[in-house]
N, C-alpha and C positions, 0 to 999 in steps of 0.2 A: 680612718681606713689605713691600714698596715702600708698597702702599695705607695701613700703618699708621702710615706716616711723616706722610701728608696730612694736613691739619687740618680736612679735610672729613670724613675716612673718621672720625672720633670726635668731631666737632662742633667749632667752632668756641669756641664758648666754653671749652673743657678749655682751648685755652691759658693763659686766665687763671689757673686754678689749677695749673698746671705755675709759672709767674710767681708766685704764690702761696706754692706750697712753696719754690720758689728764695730766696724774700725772706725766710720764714722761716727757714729754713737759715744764712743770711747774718745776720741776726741773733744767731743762737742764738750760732754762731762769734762773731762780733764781740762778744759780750756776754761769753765765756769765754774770749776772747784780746787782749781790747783796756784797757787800765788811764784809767786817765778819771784825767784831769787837769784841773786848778779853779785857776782865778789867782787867788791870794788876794788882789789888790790892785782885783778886778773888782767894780764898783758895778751896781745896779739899771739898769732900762730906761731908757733914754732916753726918758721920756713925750711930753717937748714935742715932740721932736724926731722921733720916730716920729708924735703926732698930725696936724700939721702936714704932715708928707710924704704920709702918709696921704689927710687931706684933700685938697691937691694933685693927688695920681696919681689920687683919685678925682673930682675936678672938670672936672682936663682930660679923664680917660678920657671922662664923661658927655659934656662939652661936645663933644666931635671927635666921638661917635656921635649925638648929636644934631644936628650942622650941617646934615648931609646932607637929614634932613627940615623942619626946621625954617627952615635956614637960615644962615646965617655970620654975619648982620645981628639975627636978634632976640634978643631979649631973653635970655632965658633961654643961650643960648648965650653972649653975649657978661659974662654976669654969672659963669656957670660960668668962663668962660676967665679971667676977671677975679680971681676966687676964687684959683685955678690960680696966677696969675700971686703974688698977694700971700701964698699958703702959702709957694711955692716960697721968696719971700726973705726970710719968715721963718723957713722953715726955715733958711736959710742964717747970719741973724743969730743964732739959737739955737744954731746948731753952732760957731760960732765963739766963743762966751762961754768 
């Protein structure tokens, strides 16, 4: 029947768990056909280097959504983007050590 093709005719939300099962499926597969491989020469997290960027992507993010109401000019924007700017090149001094 054509109706039960719709995503109306059984709601809406079923498609998620059609996506759902899919991903579990795909898992399961992947888990009992896929051999995992580990680079034994691979070190810990990059701490500085991830906090930094971190901080970065989140001060520009704040400060560009803040401009709009606040303004391009004050404060808090201009300290955000400031932030922003001296992560970014310390991320960039710490990646390069």
């Amino acid at each position: 029947n054509a109706a039960m093709s719709r995503p109306d005719a059984i709601g809406w939300r079923s498609i998620f768990l059609l996506v759902t099962a899919l991903a579990i499926a795909a898992a399961l597969l992947g888990l009992r056909t896929i051999r995992e491989s580990r680079d034994p020469d691979a070190t810990g997290l990059d701490w500085a280097g991830a906090g930094t960027f971190t901080v970065a992507l989140a001060s520009l993010t704040y400060g560009v959504l803040q401009a709009p109401q606040s303004g391009w000019a004050d404060l808090l924007v201009i300290t955000l983007l400031g932030v922003a700017v001296l992560c970014f090149v310390l991320f960039v001094v710490v990646e390069r050590r």
